[in-house]
N, C-alpha and C positions, 0 to 999 in steps of 0.2 A: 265519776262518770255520770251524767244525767242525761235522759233523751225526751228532751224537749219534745214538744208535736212541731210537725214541721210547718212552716211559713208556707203562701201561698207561691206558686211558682216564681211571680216577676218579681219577689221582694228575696224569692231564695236565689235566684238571676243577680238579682243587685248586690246582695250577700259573698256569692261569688265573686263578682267584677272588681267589691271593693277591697276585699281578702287578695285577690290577683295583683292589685298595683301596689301592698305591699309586701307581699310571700317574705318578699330576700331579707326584710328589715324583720322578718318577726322570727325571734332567736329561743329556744332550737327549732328549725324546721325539722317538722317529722321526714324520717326518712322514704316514706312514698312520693313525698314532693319537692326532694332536692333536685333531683333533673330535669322537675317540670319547671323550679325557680329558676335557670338561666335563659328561660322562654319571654320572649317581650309580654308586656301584659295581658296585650288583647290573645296572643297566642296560647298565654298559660290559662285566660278564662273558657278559650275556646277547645282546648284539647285536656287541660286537666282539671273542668270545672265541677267534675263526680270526685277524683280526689280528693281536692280542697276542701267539699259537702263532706264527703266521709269526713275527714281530720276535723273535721269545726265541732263533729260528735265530739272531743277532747275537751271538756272545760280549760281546761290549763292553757292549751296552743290557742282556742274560742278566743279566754282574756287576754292572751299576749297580742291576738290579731286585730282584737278590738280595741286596745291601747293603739297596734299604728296606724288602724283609721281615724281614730278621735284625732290623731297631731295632723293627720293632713286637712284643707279647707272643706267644709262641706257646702253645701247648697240648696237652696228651698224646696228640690224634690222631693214630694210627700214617701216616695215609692225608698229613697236613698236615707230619710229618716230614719223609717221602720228597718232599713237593713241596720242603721248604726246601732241602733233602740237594741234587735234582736241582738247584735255581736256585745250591747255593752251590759246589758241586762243589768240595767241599774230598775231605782223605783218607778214602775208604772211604766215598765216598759211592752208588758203583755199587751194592757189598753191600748197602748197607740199602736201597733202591731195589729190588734185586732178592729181597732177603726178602719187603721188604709187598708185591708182584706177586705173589710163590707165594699168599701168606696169600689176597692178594684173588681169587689163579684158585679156590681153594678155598671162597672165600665167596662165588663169583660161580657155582659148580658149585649148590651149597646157594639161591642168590637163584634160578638158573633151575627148579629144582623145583616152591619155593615158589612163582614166578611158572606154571608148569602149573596148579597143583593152585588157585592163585589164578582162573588164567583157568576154568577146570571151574564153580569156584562161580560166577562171575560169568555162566555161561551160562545156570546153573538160575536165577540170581535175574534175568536179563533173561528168562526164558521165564518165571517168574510174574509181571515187571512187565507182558510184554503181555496176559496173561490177564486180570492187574488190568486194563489201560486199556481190553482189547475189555469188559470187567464194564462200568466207567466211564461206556464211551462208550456202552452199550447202555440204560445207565440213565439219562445225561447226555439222549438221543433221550428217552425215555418222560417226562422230568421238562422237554423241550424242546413236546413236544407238552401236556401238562396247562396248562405254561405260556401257550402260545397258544389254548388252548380260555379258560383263563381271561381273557386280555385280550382276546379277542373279545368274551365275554360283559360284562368292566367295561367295552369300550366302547360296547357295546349299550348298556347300564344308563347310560351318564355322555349319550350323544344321548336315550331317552327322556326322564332329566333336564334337558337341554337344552330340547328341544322344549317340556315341561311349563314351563318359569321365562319360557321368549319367549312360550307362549301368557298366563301369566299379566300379564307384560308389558305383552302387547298388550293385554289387558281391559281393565287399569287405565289402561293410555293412553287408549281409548277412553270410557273412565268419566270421565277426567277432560277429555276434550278436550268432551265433550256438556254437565259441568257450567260449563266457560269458556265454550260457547256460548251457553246460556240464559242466562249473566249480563252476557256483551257485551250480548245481545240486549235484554236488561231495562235496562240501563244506555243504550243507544243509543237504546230510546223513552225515556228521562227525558230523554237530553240533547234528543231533538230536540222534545218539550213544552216544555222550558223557552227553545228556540232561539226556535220559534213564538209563545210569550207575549212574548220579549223582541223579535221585528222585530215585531210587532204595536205594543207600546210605541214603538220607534223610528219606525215608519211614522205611527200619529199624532202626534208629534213633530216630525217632518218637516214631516207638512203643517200644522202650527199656524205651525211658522218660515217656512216658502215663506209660508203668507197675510200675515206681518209683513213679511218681507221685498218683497213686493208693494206693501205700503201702505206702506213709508219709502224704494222704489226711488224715488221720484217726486220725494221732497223730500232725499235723497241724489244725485240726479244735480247740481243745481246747486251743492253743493257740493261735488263730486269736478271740476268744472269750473275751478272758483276753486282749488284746490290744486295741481292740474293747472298752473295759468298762473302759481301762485308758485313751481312748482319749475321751471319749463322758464325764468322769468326768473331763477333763481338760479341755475343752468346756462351762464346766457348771460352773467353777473357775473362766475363763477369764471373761464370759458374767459379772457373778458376781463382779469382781474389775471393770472393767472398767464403768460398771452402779454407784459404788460406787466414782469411780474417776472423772468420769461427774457429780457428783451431779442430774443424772436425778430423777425426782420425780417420785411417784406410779402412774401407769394408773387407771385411777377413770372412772366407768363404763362399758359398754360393748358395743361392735360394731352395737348391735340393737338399741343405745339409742338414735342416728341421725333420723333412722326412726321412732320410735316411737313419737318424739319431733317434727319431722315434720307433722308427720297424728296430732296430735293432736295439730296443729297452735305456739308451743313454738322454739322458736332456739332451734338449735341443740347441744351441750354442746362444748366448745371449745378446742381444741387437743395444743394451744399453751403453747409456756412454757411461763413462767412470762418471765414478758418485762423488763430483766435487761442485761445490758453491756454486765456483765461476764456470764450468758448466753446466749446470742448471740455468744460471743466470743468464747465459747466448743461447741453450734453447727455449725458455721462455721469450727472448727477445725476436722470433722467429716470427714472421708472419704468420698470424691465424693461428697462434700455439694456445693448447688445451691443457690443463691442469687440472688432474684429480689427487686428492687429499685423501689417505685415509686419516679420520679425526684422531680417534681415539689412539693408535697406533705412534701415532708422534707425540701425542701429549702425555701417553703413559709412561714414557721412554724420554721425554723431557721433563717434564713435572710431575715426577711420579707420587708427590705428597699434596699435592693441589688435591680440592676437592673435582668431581667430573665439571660443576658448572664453572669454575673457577678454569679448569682446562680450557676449556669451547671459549672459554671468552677469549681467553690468551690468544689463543692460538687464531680464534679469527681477526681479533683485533693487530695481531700481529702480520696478516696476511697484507691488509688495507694496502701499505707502503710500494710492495710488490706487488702487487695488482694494479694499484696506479702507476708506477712508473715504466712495466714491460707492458701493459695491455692484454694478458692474456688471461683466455675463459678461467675462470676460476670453481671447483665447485668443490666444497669439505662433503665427505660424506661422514657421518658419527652413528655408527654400532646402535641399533634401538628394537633388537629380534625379538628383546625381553620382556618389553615393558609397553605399557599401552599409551601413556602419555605423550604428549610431543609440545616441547616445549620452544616456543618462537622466539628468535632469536636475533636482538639485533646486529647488522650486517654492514660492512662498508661497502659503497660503491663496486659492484664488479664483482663481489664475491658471495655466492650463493652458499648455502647451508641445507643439506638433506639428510631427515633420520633413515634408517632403513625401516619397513614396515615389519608389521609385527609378525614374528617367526622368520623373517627373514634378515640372514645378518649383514654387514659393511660389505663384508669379500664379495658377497654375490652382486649387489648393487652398482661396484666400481668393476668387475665383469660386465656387466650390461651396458654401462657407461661407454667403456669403450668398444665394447661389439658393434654401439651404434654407430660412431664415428668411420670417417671415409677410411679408405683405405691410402697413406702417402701425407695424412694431416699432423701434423708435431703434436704429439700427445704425451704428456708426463705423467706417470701416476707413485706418487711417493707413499712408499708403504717399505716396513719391515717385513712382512710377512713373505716368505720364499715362495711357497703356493700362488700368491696373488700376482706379484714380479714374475714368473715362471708364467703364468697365463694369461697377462698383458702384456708379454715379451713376444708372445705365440702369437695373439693378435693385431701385433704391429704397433706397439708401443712403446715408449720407453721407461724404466721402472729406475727409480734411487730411492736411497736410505730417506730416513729420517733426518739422520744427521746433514744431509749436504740442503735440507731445506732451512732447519734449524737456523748451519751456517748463517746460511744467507740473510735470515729475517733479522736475525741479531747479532751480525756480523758487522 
């Protein structure tokens, strides 16, 4: 480490400048001025140009940085020599170093003159720019107020303009609102002359039809009698085939025998028809017939080794056929009191699929089902379960096995 006496300012400037444009080339950069070397040159002379001074105290970095000024071109400034001279400190580089010093105390005697006689003018030429700006701003004020008298007076002018275009406005509104009203008004008596001739017209029209209608009421009543008695016997023909073409059986008892069987602790009598195929099959075929399914109830009692999703599929997939070919509502209900999952399930045409909600099981669900339902609509609901049959029997339903749906699907 050696420490030189320091050069004079504008050769320790140049020193800088030329160390700046090659930082990146000179290997190792000391680590204070890695960051400053990704800086363009003039920026790394301008902001890290005391760093670069400090490191050059390094002899070692000094001759690396003086190797990569010497490869670049130099040039006949006296001031740019002495920086190379100072970075390369070969022989006799002191003298020339301290030649361009004298030179530059000499020019720097001559630069501080010129800088007095420099600052002198620059005093008269700020004492006439303020004279100009108070000129300026005294005229800036007067050309501030013309201004404002002026745009008072265009906004006076642009509101009387105003005012004048809303009154004209309004006339013409008013002109034309008086001539749509004398011709509503003209129009309103045409229509209501012509409303008047035409109920005038309909009123005696009226009563010419009431007088005919009076004189053919008379020999029109015993013939609305006779038509009357052919359609109430053609009524009583259909009910009659069509009970015969259903095969429905005689109703056994009477509407009071639920109650009576209930005060006195027996079941109620049961409204189903026998549990077979082919009637299932005719009241599904019934207009507007309802189908409730319990799921699991049929499928545990038919595939009692399937797994549960293996059941659900069967058994819906097996519905499809029936459902298309009778048209009736179709809905499976499947037991889900236990479990929180619900799992979505695809479905054929017509045939709905619902779990019961959690804690609550099948039997209550297919209850509700048909408590909604009218009273007189074809409702089936196929369940094993005697409980469940036993209180959609009560509710106007009709209850079968298992088996007579079974039948049918895979029959």
């Amino acid at each position: 480490m050696s420490d030189p006496s320091a050069p004079p300012e504008r050769i320790r400037l140049r020193v800088v400048a030329l160390v700046s444009a090659v930082l990146p080339s000179v290997v190792p950069v000391p680590p204070p001025l890695r960051k400053v070397a990704g800086f363009a040159p003039a920026r790394r002379a301008r902001l890290g140009g005391s760093l670069i001074w400090d490191a050059l105290a390094d002899d070692e970095f000094r001759r690396h940085a003086g190797v990569q000024v010497a490869a670049i071109p130099g040039t006949d400034d006296p001031l740019e020599e002495a920086a190379r001279a100072w970075l390369s400190r070969d022989d006799g580089w002191q003298a020339r170093v301290d030649a361009v010093a004298a030179t530059l105390t000499t020019d720097d005697t001559r630069e501080e003159e010129g800088r007095a006689e420099l600052g002198r003018l620059s005093a008269q030429v700020a004492a006439l720019q303020a004279e100009l700006a108070r000129v300026r701003s005294d005229h800036r004020r007067e050309l501030d107020g013309v201004a404002a008298d002026h745009k008072v007076l265009r906004q006076r002018l642009g509101e009387a303009r105003s005012a004048l275009r809303t009154a004209e406005t309004e006339r013409d509104a008013a002109l034309a609102a008086r001539d749509e009203a004398l011709a509503a008004a003209e129009s309103a008596t045409r229509t209501a002359e012509a409303d008047v001739r035409r109920l005038r017209v309909q009123l005696d029209e009226a009563e010419s039809a009431l007088a005919a209608q009076r004189r053919d009421a008379r020999s029109d009543r015993d013939a609305a009698t006779v038509r009357a008695r052919l359609l109430l016997d053609a009524v009583v023909d259909a009910a009659t085939g069509l009970r015969r073409e259903l095969g429905l059986p005689a109703v056994e008892g009477v509407p009071g025998d639920s109650v009576e069987a209930g005060l006195a602790g027996a079941a109620p009598p049961s409204t189903s028809a026998p549990a077979t195929p082919a009637v299932l099959d005719q009241l599904l075929a019934l207009p507007r017939a309802r189908l409730i399914v319990d799921g699991y109830n049929v499928t545990k009692a038919t595939w009692p080794t399937a797994s549960l999703e293996a059941q659900r599929s069967r058994l819906v997939a097996a519905l499809g056929p029936l459902v298309a070919r009778s048209g009736a509502e179709t809905t499976v209900v499947f037991d889900a009191a236990e479990s929180t999952a619900r799992t979505v399930m695809p479905a054929p045409r017509g045939v709905r699929v619902v779990f019961s909600p959690a804690g609550v099981i099948a039997d209550d669900v297919i209850r509700q089902l048909v408590a909604a339902e009218p009273r007189g609509r074809v409702v089936v609901v196929v369940s094993g379960d005697q409980a469940v049959a036993r209180d959609v029997v009560r509710a106007g339903a009709r209850a079968v096995p298992a088996a007579a749906l079974v039948g049918l699907v895979t029959g």
